[in-house]
FIPA-934933 format. One record per residue (C-alpha): residue number from 1; residue in one letter; x, y, z negated. Coordinates in steps of 0.2 Angstrom, whole numbers. Example, Ala and Ser with C-alpha at 12.3 -4.5 7.8 and 13.67 -1.06 7.14 Angstrom:
<rs>
- 1, a, 62, -22, -39 .
- 2, s, 68, -5, -36 .
</rs>
This chain:
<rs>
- 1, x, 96, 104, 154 .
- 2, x, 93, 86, 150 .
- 3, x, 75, 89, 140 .
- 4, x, 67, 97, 156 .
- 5, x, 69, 112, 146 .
- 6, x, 59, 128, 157 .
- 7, x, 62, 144, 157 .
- 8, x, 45, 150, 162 .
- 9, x, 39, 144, 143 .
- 10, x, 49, 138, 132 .
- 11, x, 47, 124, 118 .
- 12, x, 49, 120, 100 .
- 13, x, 64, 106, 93 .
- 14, x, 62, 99, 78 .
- 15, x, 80, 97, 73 .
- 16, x, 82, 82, 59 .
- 17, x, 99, 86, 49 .
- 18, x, 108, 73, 37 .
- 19, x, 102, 75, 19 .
- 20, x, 118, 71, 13 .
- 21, x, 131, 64, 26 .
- 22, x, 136, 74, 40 .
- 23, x, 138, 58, 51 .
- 24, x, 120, 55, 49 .
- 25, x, 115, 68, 62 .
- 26, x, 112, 62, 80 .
- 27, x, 119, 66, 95 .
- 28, x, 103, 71, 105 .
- 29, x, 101, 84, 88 .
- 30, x, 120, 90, 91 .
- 31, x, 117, 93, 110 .
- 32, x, 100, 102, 109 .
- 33, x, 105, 112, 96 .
- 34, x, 120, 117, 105 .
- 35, x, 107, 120, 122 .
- 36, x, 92, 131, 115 .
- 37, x, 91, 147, 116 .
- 38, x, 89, 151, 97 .
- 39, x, 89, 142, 81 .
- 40, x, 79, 145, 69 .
- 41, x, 84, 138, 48 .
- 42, x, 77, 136, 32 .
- 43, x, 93, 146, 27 .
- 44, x, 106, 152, 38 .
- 45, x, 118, 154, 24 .
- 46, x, 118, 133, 22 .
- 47, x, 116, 129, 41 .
- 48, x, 129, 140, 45 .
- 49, x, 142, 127, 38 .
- 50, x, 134, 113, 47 .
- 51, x, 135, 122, 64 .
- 52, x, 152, 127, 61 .
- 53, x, 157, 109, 57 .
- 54, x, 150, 104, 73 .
- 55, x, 156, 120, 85 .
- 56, x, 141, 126, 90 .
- 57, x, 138, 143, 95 .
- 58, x, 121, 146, 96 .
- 59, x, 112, 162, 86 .
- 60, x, 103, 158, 70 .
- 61, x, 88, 167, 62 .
- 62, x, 81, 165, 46 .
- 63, x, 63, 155, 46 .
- 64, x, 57, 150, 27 .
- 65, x, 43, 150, 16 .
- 66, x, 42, 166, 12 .
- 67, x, 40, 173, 31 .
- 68, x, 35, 158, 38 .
- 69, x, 16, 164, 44 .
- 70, x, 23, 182, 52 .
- 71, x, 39, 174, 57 .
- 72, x, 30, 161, 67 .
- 73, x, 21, 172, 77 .
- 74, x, 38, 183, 84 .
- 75, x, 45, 164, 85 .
- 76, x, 29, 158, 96 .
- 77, x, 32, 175, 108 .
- 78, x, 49, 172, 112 .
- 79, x, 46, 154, 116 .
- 80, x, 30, 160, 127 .
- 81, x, 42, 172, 136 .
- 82, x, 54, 158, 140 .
- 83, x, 65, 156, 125 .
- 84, x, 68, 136, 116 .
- 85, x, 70, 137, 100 .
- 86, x, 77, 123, 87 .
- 87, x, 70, 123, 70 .
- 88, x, 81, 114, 58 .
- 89, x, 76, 113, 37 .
- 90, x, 91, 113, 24 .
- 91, x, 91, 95, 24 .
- 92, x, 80, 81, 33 .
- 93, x, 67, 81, 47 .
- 94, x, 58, 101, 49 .
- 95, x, 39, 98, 46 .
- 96, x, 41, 84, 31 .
- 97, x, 36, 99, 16 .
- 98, x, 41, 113, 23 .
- 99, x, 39, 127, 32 .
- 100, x, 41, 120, 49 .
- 101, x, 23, 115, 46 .
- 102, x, 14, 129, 50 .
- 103, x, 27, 135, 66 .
- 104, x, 21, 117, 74 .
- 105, x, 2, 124, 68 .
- 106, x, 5, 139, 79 .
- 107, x, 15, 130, 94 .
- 108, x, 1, 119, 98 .
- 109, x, -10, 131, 96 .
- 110, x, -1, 143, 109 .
- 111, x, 1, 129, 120 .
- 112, x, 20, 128, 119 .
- 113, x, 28, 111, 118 .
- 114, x, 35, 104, 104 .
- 115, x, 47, 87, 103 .
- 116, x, 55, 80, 86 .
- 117, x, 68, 74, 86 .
- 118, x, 72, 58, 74 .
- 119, x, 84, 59, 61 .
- 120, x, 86, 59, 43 .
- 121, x, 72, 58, 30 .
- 122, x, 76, 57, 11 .
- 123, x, 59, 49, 7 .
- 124, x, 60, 35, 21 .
- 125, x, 80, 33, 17 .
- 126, x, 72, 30, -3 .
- 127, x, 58, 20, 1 .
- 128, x, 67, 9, 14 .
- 129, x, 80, 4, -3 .
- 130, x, 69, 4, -17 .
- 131, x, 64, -13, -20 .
- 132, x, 46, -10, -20 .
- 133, x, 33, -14, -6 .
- 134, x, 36, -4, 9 .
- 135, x, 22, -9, 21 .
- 136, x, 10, 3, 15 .
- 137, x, 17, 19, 5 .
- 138, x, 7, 39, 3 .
- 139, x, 20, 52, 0 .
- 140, x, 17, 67, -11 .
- 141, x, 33, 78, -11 .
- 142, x, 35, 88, -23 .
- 143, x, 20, 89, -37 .
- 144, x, 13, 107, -38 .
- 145, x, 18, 117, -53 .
- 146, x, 1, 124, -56 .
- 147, x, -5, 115, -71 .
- 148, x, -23, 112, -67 .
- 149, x, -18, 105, -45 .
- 150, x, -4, 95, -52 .
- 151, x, -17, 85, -67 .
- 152, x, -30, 83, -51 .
- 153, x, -17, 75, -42 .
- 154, x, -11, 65, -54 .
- 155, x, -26, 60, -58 .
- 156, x, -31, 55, -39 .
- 157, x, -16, 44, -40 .
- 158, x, -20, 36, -55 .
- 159, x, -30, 20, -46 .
- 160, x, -16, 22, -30 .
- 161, x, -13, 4, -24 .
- 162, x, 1, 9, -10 .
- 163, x, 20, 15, -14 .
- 164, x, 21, 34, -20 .
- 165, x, 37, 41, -14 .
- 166, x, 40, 58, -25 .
- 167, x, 55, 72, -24 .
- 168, x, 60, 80, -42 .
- 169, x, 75, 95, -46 .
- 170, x, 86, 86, -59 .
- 171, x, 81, 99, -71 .
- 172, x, 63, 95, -72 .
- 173, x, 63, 75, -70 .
- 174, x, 65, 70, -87 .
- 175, x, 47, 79, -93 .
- 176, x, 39, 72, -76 .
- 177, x, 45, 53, -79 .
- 178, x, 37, 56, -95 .
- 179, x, 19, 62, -85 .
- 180, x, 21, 49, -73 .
- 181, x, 23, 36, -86 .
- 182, x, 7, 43, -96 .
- 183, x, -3, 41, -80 .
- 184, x, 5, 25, -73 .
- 185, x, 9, 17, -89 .
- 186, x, 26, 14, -97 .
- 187, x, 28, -2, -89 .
- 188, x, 22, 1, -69 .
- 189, x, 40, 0, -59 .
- 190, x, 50, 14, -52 .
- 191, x, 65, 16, -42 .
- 192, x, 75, 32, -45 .
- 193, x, 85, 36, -32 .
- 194, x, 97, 50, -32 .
- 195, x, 109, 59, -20 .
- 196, x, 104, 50, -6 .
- 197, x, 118, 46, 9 .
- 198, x, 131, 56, -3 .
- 199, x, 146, 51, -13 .
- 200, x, 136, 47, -27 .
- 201, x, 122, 38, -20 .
- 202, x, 113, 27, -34 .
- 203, x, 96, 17, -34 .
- 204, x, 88, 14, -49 .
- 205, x, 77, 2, -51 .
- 206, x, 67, 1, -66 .
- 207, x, 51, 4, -77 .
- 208, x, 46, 19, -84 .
- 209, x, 50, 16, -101 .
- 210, x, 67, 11, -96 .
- 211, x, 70, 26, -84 .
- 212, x, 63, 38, -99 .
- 213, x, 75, 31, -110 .
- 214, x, 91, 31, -99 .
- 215, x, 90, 49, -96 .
- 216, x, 86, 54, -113 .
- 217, x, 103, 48, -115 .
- 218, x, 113, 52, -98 .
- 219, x, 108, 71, -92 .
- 220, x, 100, 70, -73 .
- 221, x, 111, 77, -59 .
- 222, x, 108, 81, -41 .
- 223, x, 91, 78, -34 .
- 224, x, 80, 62, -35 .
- 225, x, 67, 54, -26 .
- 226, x, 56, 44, -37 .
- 227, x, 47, 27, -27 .
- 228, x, 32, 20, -38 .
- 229, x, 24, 5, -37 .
- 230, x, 7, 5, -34 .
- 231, x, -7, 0, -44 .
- 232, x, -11, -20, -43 .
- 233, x, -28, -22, -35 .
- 234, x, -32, -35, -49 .
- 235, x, -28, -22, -61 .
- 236, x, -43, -12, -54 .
- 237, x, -54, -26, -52 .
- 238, x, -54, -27, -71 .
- 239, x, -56, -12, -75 .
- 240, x, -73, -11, -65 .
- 241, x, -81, -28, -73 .
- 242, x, -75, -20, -90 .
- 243, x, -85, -7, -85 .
- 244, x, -99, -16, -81 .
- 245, x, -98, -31, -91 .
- 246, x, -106, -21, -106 .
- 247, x, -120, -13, -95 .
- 248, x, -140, -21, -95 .
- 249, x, -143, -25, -77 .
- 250, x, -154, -10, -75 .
- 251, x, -139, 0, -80 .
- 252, x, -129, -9, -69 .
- 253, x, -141, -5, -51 .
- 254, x, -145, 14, -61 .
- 255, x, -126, 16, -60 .
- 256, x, -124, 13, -41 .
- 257, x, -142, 23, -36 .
- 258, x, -134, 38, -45 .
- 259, x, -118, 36, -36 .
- 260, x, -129, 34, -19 .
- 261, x, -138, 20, -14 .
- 262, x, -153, 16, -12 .
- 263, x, -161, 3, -26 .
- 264, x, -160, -11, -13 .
- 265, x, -143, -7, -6 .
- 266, x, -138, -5, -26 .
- 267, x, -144, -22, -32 .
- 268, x, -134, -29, -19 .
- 269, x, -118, -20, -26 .
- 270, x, -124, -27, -42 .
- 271, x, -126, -44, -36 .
- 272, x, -109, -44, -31 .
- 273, x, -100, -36, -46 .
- 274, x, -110, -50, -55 .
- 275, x, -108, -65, -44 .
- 276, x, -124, -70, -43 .
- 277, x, -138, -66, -30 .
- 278, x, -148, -51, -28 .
- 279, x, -164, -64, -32 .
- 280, x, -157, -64, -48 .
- 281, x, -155, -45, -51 .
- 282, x, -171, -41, -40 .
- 283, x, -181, -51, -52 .
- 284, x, -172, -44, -69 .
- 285, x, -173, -26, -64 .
- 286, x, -191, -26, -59 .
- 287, x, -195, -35, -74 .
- 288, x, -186, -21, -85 .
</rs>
């Protein structure tokens, strides 16, 4: 076998599969899958289609969220007993938010190599398209559906500079364009991008306020990835003078010693929040 595949341990491939297209998948993934020993998918039920469509032979089991710790482990015996195993997800590259996650986890921790190969990715393939700034981007998947993780995390995403890329179901985008627009504000920028690679393929760049009111009127269909702009830094830096602006000076250094520093260390913060030199807030603070 062309990967230096060895019998005497076996090794993990991380299989990417098209997220929409079946000509998106690469050769390299075509002919490992067919090679391994074992595949193991997200669900068999859906893979089964894409293996069919490309002949190949190879037995499937079943790897997912739900077995993914105890299903691991029997995955990380055969492959120490010789075996290579593919991992393939529903749709995309194994390992971006899923359970491929934790079989890598226990691979390395097994000493067992592990190889991905390149392929699709719905969040690149969005980001890549979306009009917005791509040179420094944080991706978040799906938000959690626990009430109190999901309002921390918007919350820690509130002052995010770089591009978020988000998935969302079409049946929950229309309330989570309206969170995201009461964090980000109505008018912050945000391509919607829907079906990726399929037959109805459409980017959507637009603000909030715009996307909000489009679909309040057009019912959402197949499933979104949603790239935001980030927060502008001069946005930020206004917010902190406003913060500041209506503080004493003593205030001003108080604010920074509780947060940390030292007083000296502090009144240089100040200093430069201020624009003026420490002399200045050295002498106003000790005089308060």
């Amino acid at each position: 076998m062309s990967e230096s595949m060895n019998k005497d341990r076996g090794a993990l491939y991380l299989c990417a599969t098209p997220i929409g297209n079946l000509e998106d998948i690469t050769y390299r993934v075509l002919r490992i899958l067919k090679e391994v020993d074992l595949i193991a998918a997200e669900d068999t039920r859906n893979s089964i289609k894409l293996l069919n469509h490309f002949d190949i032979k190879t037995p499937m089991t079943s790897y997912h969220e739900f077995n993914k710790y105890d299903k691991a482990k029997v995955l990380v015996e055969k492959m120490l007993s010789g075996m290579n195993v593919a991992v393939i997800t529903d749709a995309g590259t194994p390992g971006i938010s899923d359970p491929g996650e934790e079989l890598v986890k226990q691979c390395h921790e097994a000493g067992i190599q592990v190889t991905s190969l390149p392929g699709a990715v719905a969040c690149v393939t969005a980001l890549t398209m979306s009009g917005l700034p791509t040179r420094r981007f944080c991706f978040e998947a799906f938000l959690p559906t626990d009430k109190q993780e999901r309002k921390d995390i918007l919350a820690e995403l509130a002052d995010e500079t770089r591009t978020i890329i988000l998935y969302e179901a079409p049946h929950r985008l229309k309330k989570t364009l309206v969170e995201l627009s009461d964090v980000f504000g109505q008018e912050r920028r945000v391509s919607v991008c829907k079906e990726l690679t399929k037959r109805y393929e459409n980017v959507f760049l637009t603000t909030f306020a715009e996307a909000i009111e489009y679909y309040e009127a057009n019912e959402p269909k197949g499933e979104y990835v949603l790239v935001i702009e980030g927060k502008d830094r001069s946005e930020i830096v206004a917010e902190q003078r406003a913060q500041w602006e209506s503080m004493s000076v003593v205030e001003h250094v108080d604010m920074y010693i509780a947060q940390g520093l030292d007083k000296k260390e502090a009144m240089k913060a100040a200093a430069k929040d201020r624009g003026v030199s420490k002399r200045d807030i050295y002498n106003e603070y000790v005089v308060e």
